[in-house]
Steps between C-alpha positions, in 0.01 A plus 500: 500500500772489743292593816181279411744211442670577837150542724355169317870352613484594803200367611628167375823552697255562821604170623849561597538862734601306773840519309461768313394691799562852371286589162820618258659131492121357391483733230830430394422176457231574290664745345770249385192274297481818253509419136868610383305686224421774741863612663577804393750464139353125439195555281300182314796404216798589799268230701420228213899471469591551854255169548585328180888477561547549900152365600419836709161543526466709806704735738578218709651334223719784444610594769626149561708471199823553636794594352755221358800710559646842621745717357703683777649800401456716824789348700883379495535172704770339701522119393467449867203623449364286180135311611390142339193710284396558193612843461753671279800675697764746445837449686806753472893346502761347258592177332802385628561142275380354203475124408345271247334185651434200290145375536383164331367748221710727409668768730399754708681836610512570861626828643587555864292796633593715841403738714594591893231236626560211276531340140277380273539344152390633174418250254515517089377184283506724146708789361833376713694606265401856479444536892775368565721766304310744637501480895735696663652370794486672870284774317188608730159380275150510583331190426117392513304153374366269688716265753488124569550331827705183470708325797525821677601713245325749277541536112419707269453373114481768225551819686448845425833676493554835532816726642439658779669828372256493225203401736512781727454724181144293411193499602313328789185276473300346819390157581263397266225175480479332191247305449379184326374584088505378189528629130153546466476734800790659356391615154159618659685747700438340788878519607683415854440886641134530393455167739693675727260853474190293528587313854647865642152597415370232666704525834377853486128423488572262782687708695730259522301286790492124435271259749748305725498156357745289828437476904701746694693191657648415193596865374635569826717138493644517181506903488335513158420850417117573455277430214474878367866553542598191335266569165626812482866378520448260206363765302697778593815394692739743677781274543620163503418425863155623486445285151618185618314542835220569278583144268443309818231638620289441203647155425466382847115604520423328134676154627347538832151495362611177283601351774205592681254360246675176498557459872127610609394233201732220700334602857167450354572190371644397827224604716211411266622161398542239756734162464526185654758482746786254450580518877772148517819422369396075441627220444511482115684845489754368766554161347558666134754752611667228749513212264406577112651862422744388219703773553614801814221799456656778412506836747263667263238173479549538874395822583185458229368270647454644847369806334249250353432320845419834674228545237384169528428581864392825533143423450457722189539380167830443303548720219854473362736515211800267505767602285763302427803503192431192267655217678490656845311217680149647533342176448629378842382762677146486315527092607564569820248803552265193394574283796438792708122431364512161507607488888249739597191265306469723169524376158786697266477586108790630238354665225777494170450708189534212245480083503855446438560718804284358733595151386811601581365624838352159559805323464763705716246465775429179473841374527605748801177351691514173370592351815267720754195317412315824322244431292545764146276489225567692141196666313539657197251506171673154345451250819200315422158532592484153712830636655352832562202411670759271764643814535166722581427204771791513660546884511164503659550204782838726590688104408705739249717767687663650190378579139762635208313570217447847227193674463286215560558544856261798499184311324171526694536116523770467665412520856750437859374408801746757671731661332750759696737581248562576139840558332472675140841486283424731248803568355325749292224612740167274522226829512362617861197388343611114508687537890107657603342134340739314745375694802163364450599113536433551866305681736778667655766614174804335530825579527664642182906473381545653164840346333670735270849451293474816364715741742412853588660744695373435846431892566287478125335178597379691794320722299364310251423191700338676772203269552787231604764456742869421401730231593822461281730233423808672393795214518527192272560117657859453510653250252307742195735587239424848341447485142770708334319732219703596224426738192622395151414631138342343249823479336598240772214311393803180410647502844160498672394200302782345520480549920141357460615190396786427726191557779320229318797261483476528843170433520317813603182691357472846318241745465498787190258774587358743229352842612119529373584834364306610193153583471441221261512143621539427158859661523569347840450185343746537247759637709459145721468306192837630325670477857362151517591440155882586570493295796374226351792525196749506806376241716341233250343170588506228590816651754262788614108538590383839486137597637370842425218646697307851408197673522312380172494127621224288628520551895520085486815509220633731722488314841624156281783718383607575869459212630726353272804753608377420882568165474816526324409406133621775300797698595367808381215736527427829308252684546342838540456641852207274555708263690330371820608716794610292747557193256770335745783276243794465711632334215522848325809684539502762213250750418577705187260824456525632140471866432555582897494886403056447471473350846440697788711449789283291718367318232902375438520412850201307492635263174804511651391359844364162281852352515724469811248247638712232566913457626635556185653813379274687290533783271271729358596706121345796384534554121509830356538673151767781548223797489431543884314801642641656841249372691556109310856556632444583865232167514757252325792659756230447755423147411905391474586684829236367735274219588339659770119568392454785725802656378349465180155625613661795613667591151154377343374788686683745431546444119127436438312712835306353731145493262604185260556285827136590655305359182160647448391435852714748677622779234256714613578487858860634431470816304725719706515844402854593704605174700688237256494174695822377414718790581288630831560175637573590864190755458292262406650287813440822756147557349384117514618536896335767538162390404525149636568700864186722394259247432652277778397748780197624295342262291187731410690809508234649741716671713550884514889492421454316182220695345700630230604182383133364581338759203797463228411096563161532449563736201683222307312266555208691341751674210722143465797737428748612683535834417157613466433569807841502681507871501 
C-alpha cells in the first residue's frame, strides 16, 4: 500500500519541484499524508483512538504533536543559568532562610535558595508545616520542578527535594518529552513512552530530513536553527539551549504564517479595491474643530484621526476598526471623519445595532452640528412611510449629507446619490456579510470605520481582525470620573439598599442586572421575578418606580419600559443582560450586577461601562454569594482594581484563551499547535514584522529567495491548517 499511495502522491505533488528540487523532500511530503494506521506499532484500534482523542490521523499529525513539557534529568544547572521555558530543571545548592509570607488567602512558605551564581526562591502553598520541620539549613540539596519567572527572579513552587549525599547514591534519568494524553489513551496502553517509540520510529523512516519551511534571509537574521534540527530538538532535546532554540523556531514559523495569511488578505484588499480619495482638509472640518468642538481632543483622538486621514487619501479604500473604552470619545472622531466626506462632495452613513442606539446617535450629532448648517436625517423601521419616502428623495438628490439609522440603512430601497463613507458601531459585531451590502451603495465602495467598545489586545486584534486596519483610542476626556467597583455579599444585601436610596434622594438612576444563566428561561424568569419582587418590598410606590426589562417581553413593552428610565421616570431598572448596549442615561449613577461570579469578564465591563456617563460620581457593585471559584476571584479582583478595558482584555485572555473572544468566525483560524498568543507576545510581534517586510518586497512571492516560504503558502492555503503542511 505504502508505495502505490506514495507514486499516486507523487504525481499529485508534481507541481511543486521547483522547491522541492531534490526527490527525498517530495516523498517526504507524501510520505507524511500516510494513514497513522500503517506506522509501524499503530495498527487499526492503536489508530481509531489515536484519532478519536488526539485527532491524529496521519504521520504529519504526529509528528507535530509536540510535547507539553520536559523532564530534565541529564544536567545540574547554575541559576544563572535558568531560561524563561517550559522545561523542568535540576539545580544543586542550599537553603539559607526560611519565611512565611501572608497572601490575601492564606500563607505561603518561601525558602531562600543559593548557589555560587545566584539565588532563587522555593515556594510551598501546602504541607508548611511538615516542610518546614524538615529543611535543614546550609545543607547542600538537589532540587528539580519547574521554575517561574516573575520581576526578574525565578521560583520554584512544589519542589522535588532530595539530599545531595543521598542523590549521588541514585540513579540517573535523561531529558524526557511528555506529551499531551488523556485517560482514555491511558487505559488503552497507549502511555507517554509508546508516543514517544512511535515518533523515534518515525524520525527514523525519515531520516530525520524535514523540507525547509522559511527564506534563508530570515534564518540567517534571526539565527533560527533549521527546520530538521529544530523537530528533532522538540522531540528529542539534548539540552536546554538546543530546546528553547528549538521553541522559537517552531513558534515563530506557525505565527509567521498567521500573520502571513492575514497580511497577504489586507494587500489584496488594498490593491483590488479602489476608494474615493478625500484629497482636502475643508471648510466644514476646519470650522467644527475651530468653533464647535465642546471640549480639547484628547492626544489619543488626535493621533486617530490622522491615521484615518491618511486612509482617506491614499486612494485605496478604508478598512478600519476603531476601538475605543466606553466613554472614550469615538463618536467625535466618527463625526469628524464625516466632514472629511462632506468637504470632499460625498454623502456619510452610521449604521447602529439597535433604535434606541441610533436615536441616540441622531441626537448627539445633531446638537454638535446644529449650528454648521448640516442637513441629518434618522431612518430606522418606526419613522413613517410619508417620512421615509422624504428621506429616499433626499438621499438620492445628495440634499441629505448624513443618514443615522439601524438595519434599514442597508434595504435595496434605500438608494444615495454618492455616498463615500459608512461608519458601523457594532458594539457586538454587525456580520461581514452586512459591511459587503454597504459597499454596493456606490459604484466605487466607500470608505469603511468599524466602531467597537469591546477592547482587545491590540497584538490579538491583529490577528483576528486582519481584514481591517487598527486605530485605538486608549485615554478617556478629562473631567471623567472612574466608577469605583466594589464587591459585597449577599449578606450586605441591607447596606446596599440602603446606599441605593440615599442615590435616589439625590436624585440619580439605578440599574440591577441579572445574569441569563440557566438553560431554562423559565428559571431565569424567576430568578428576575423574586429579585424584582424584593426590590419592589424595599422600594414601594408611590416613592419609587421600578421598570423591569427581559427577554420574554414584547420587543414594544420592552422599548416603552426603557424609555421610561431614559427620560427619567422611574428610578430604577432591573433587568436581565438584555439591556441596550450603548443605552446612554447620564442620569444613572449605580449599576448593581447580581450574581457577578456567572459573568465573564468583559461582559462585566461592558454593564459596567452603562454608568459613568455623566459628571457625577458613579459606582458600580458586584453581588456575590460567598461560594467563589478561583477563577470568579481573580475577575471580581480584576473588576475592583482596574477600569482600564484593555487591562481587562488582557486578563480576559488569559483566563478564558484567545478562542471565546474570536466567536465562530475566527476559532478556526487560531488553532495553534505550539505558539500560545498571549504568552509569545513579542514572537508573535517579530513574526508579524517579518512577514509584513516579506510580502512588502515580494508581494507574489515569485522570487527565488522566498521559494520556501512561497510552497508552505500555497500548501495552506490548499490544507487551511497550519500544520499540515508546515513540515
Amino acid at each position: 500500500m505504502g508505495n502505490s499511495q506514495n507514486q499516486y502522491q507523487n504525481k499529485q505533488f508534481g507541481f511543486c519541484s521547483f522547491v522541492c528540487n531534490n526527490y527525498f523532500s517530495l516523498m517526504n511530503a507524501n510520505y507524511l499524508q500516510t494513514p497513522i494506521a500503517y506506522l509501524k506499532g499503530v495498527g487499526p484500534n492503536r489508530a481509531d483512538s489515536l484519532q478519536t482523542e488526539l485527532g491524529i490521523q496521519t504521520y504529519q499529525d504526529l509528528i507535530n504533536l509536540f510535547p507539553n513539557r520536559y523532564i530534565d534529568k541529564t544536567q545540574y544547572y547554575k541559576i544563572n543559568q535558568l531560561q524563561r521555558n517550559s522545561a523542568d530543571v535540576q539545580v544543586i545548592g542550599k537553603i539559607i532562610n526560611i519565611k512565611t509570607v501572608e497572601q490575601k488567602k492564606g500563607k505561603r512558605l518561601v525558602a531562600t535558595f543559593l548557589d555560587e551564581t545566584g539565588q532563587m526562591e522555593l515556594v510551598w502553598f501546602r504541607g508548611q508545616k511538615w516542610i518546614r520541620e524538615n529543611l535543614k539549613l546550609n545543607t547542600p540539596y538537589v532540587i528539580f520542578g519547574k521554575t517561574n519567572y516573575y520581576n526578574g527572579n525565578f521560583s520554584m513552587p512544589h519542589p522535588e527535594m532530595e539530599l545531595f549525599s543521598e542523590h549521588e547514591q541514585g540513579i540517573k534519568i535523561v531529558m524526557q518529552p511528555i506529551y499531551p494524553s488523556t485517560e482514555k489513551l491511558s487505559n488503552k496502553g497507549i502511555t507517554n513512552r509508546v508516543i514517544s517509540k512511535l515518533i523515534l520510529q518515525l524520525f527514523t523512516d525519515l531520516k530525520g530530513q524535514f523540507t525547509e519551511a522559511l527564506s534563508p534571509k530570515i534564518i540567517n537574521e534571526l539565527n533560527l536553527i533549521p527546520k530538521s534540527a529544530a523537530m528533532f530538538a522538540i522531540h528529542f532535546p539534548k539540552n536546554q539551549e538546543l530546546l528553547t532554540k528549538a521553541q522559537f523556531r517552531l513558534k515563530f514559523e506557525e505565527l509567521f504564517y498567521i500573520s502571513l495569511q492575514l497580511i497577504a488578505k489586507n494587500m489584496l484588499h488594498k490593491q483590488r479595491i479602489k476608494g474615493y480619495t478625500f484629497d482636502k482638509v475643508g471648510t466644514l472640518f476646519n470650522e467644527f474643530y475651530s468653533n464647535h468642538l465642546p471640549f480639547e481632543l484628547t492626544n489619543a483622538q488626535k493621533r486617530v484621526l490622522k491615521e484615518i486621514r491618511a486612509d482617506l487619501g491614499s486612494n485605496a479604500q478604508m478598512n478600519r476598526l476603531l476601538q475605543g473604552d466606553v466613554g472614550s470619545g469615538k463618536t467625535i472622531v466618527a463625526l469628524m471623519t464625516m466632514l472629511l466626506a462632506i468637504d470632499n462632495g460625498f454623502q456619510a452613513c452610521l449604521m447602529a445595532p439597535t433604535e434606541i442606539l441610533a436615536n441616540q446617535h441622531f441626537i448627539g450629532i445633531q446638537e454638535l452640528l446644529g449650528a454648521i448648517g448640516i442637513n441629518i436625517a434618522l431612518l430606522t423601521g418606526s419613522v413613517k412611510k410619508s417620512s421615509r419616502k422624504i428621506i429616499h428623495e433626499q438621499l438620492e438628490s445628495g440634499e441629505l449629507h448624513i443618514l443615522i439609522g439601524t438595519h434599514a440603512l442597508l434595504e435595496d430601497k434605500v438608494q444615495y446619490k454618492n455616498l463615500g463613507l459608512a461608519i458601523v458601531d457594532e458594539q457586538h459585531r454587525f456580520g461581514v456579510a452586512q459591511r459587503s451590502k454597504l459597499w454596493h451603495k456606490n459604484n466605487i465602495p466607500p470608505h469603511v470605520l468599524v466602531m467597537t467598545a469591546t477592547p482587545i489586545p491590540r497584538t490579538l486584534a491583529m490577528s483576528l481582525y486582519g481584514d481591517l486596519d487598527i486605530s485605538v483610542i486608549d485615554e478617556l476626556p478629562p473631567g471623567r470620573k472612574p466608577i469605583k467597583t466594589v464587591h459585597r455579599y449577599d449578606s450586605n444585601r441591607l447596606k446596599v439598599f440602603h446606599f441605593i436610596r440615599e442615590e435616589i434622594k439625590k436624585g440619580r438612576q439605578i440599574y440591577v442586572v441579572y445574569p441569563l444563566i440557566q438553560e431554562s428561561e423559565a428559571l431565569d424568569y424567576k430568578d428576575l421575578m423574586d429579585g424584582y419582587e424584593s426590590i419592589a418590598r424595599d422600594f414601594p410606590l408611590p416613592d419609587y418606580q421600578i421598570s423591569i426589562v427581559h427577554g420574554q417581553m414584547k420587543p414594544v413593552d420592552k422599548e416603552y419600559e426603557m424609555q421610561r428610565f431614559v427620560k427619567g421616570e422611574t428610578q430604577i431598572m432591573v433587568a436581565t443582560t438584555v439591556i441596550e448596549v450603548g443605552v446612554n442615561v447620564p442620569n444613572a449613577s449605580v449599576m448593581i450586577i447580581e450574581s457577578a461570579e456567572r459573568f465573564g469578564l468583559s461582559q462585566l465591563h461592558q454593564l459596567r461601562g452603562r454608568v459613568g456617563r455623566g459628571a457625577d460620581q458613579s459606582f458600580c457593585i458586584l453581588m456575590t454569594s460567598f461560594k467563589l471559584s478561583s477563577e470568579a476571584k481573580t475577575r471580581l479582583e480584576t473588576m475592583v482594581r482596574t477600569n482600564d478595558g484593555f487591562e481587562i482584555a488582557e486578563v480576559d485572555l488569559k483566563l478564558r484563551g484567545p478562542g471565546d473572544l474570536m466567536g465562530t468566525q475566527q476559532s478556526g483560524m487560531l488553532n495553534l499547535k505550539i505558539a500560545d498568543i498571549v504568552k509569545d507576545n513579542d514572537i508573535l510581534k517579530t513574526a508579524r514584522h517579518y512577514a509584513l517586510q516579506v510580502l512588502k518586497e515580494d508581494p507574489t512571492l515569485a522570487k527565488q529567495e522566498n521559494a520556501a516560504i512561497n510552497y508552505t503558502y500555497a500548501q495552506l492555503v490548499k490544507h487551511k491548517n497550519i500544520w499540515k503542511y508546515i513540515s
